[in-house]
Backbone bond lengths (Angstrom), bond angles and torsions (degrees), N, CA, C in turn:
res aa  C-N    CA-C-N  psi(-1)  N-CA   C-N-CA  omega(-1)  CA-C   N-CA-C  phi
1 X - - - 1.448 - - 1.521 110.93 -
2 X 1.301 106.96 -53.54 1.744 104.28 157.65 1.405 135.46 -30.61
3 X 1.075 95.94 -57.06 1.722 99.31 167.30 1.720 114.72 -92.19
4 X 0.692 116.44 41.56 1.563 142.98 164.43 1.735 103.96 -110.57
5 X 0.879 102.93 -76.01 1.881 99.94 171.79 1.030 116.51 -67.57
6 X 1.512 139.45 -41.20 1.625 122.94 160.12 1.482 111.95 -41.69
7 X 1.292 119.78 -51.85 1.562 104.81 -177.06 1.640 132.20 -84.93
8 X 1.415 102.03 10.49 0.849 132.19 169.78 1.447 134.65 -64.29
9 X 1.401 82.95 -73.16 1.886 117.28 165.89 1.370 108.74 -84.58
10 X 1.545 124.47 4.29 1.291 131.56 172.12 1.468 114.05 -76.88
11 X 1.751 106.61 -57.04 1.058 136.53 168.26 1.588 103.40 -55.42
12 X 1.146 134.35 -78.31 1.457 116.27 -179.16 1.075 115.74 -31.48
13 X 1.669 125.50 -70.57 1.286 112.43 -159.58 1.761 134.49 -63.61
14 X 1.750 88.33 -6.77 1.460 96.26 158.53 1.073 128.69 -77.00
15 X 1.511 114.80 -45.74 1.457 118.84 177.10 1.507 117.73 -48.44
16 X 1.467 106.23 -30.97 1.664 104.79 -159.57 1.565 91.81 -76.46
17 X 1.707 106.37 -50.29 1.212 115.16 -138.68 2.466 93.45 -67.88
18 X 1.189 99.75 -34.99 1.347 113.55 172.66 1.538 110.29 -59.27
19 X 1.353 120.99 -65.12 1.841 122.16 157.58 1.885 109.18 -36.62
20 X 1.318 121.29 -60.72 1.406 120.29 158.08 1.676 128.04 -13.37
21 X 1.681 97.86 -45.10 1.394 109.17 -153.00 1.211 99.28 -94.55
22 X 1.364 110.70 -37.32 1.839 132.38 -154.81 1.705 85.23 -71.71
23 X 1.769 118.52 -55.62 1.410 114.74 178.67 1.197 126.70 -50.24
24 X 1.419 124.38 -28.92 0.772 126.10 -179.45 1.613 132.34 -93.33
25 X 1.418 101.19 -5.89 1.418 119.42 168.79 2.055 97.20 -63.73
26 X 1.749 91.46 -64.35 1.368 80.76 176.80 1.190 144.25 -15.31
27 X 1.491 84.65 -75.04 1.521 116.53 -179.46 1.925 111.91 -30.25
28 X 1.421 94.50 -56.24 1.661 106.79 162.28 1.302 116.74 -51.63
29 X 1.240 129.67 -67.90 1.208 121.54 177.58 1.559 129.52 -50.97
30 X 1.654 111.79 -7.35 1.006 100.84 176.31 1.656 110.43 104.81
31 X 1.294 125.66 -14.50 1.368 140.32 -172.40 1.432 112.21 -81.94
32 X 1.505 100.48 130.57 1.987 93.69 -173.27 1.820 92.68 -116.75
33 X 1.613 94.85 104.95 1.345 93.65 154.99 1.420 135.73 -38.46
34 X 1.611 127.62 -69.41 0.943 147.22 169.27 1.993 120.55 -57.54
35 X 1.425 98.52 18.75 1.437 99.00 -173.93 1.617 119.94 -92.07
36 X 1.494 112.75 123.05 1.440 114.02 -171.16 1.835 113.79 -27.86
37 X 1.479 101.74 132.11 1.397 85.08 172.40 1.500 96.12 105.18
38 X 1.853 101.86 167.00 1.609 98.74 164.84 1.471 92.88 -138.86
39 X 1.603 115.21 82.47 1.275 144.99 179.22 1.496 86.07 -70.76
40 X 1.876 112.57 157.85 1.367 117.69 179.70 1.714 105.39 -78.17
41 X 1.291 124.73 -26.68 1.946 111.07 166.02 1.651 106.64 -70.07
42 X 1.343 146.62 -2.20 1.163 160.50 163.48 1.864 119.87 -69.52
43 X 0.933 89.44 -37.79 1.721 121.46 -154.70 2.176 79.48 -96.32
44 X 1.191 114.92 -95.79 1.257 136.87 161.70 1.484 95.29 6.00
45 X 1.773 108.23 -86.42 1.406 114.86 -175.21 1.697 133.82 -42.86
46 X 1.811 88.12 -24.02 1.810 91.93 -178.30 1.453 88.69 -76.24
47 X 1.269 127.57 -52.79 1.426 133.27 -168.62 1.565 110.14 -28.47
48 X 1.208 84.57 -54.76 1.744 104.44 -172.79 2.077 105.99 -52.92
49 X 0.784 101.50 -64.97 1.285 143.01 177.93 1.718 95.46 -34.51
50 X 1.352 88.01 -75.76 2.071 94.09 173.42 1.335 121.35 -49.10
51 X 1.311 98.30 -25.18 1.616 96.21 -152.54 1.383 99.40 -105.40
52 X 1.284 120.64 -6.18 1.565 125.82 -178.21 1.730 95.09 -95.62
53 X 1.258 115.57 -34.21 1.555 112.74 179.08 1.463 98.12 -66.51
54 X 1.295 136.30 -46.88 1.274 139.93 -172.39 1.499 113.18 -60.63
55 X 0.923 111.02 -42.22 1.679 119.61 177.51 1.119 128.40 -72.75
56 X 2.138 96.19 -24.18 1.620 111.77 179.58 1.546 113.49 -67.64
57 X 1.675 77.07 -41.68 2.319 91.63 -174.93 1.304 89.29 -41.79
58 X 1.621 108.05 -79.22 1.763 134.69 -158.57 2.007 99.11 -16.86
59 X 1.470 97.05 -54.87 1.445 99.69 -160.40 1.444 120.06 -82.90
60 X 1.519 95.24 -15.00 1.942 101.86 175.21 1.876 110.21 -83.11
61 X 1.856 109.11 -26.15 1.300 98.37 164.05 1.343 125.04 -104.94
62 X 1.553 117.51 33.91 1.089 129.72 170.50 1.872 107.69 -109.92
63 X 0.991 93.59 -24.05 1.728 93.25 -173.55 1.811 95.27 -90.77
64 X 1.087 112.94 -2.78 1.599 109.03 -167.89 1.346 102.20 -100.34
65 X 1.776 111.61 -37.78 1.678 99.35 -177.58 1.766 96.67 -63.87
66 X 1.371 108.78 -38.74 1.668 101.63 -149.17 1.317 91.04 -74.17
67 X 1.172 136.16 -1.77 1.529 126.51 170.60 1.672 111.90 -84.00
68 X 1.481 116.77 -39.87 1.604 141.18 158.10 1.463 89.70 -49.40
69 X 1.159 140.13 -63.07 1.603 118.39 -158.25 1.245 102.31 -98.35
70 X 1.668 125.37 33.32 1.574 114.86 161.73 1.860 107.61 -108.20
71 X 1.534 91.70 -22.76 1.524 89.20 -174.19 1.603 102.34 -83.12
């Protein structure tokens, strides 16, 4: 059950922390998530946004097996 919530809360904190990053790429570029409408810098920013959560998961259950295949 323990390692049920480690990978759990493993997985979140990638996702967020990856969604975090993706916003904040935006943010640089100039892209307003939250902007009336689904203007193409709108559209762009969710993109961003998804795809940084997606990459976040990818890398929180990638750093977890290779930590699983050291012990």
């Amino acid at each position: 059950m323990f390692a049920s919530l480690l990978e759990g809360l493993s997985d979140a904190v990638g996702f967020v922390t990856g969604a975090l990053l993706g916003f904040g790429l935006g943010i640089t570029f100039g892209l307003d998530l939250f902007a009336p409408g689904y203007g193409t810098g709108s559209i762009v920013a969710i993109v961003l946004v998804g795809l940084g959560g997606g990459m976040g998961l990818q890398a929180a259950r990638h750093l977890r097996a290779r930590n699983q295949a050291q012990d």
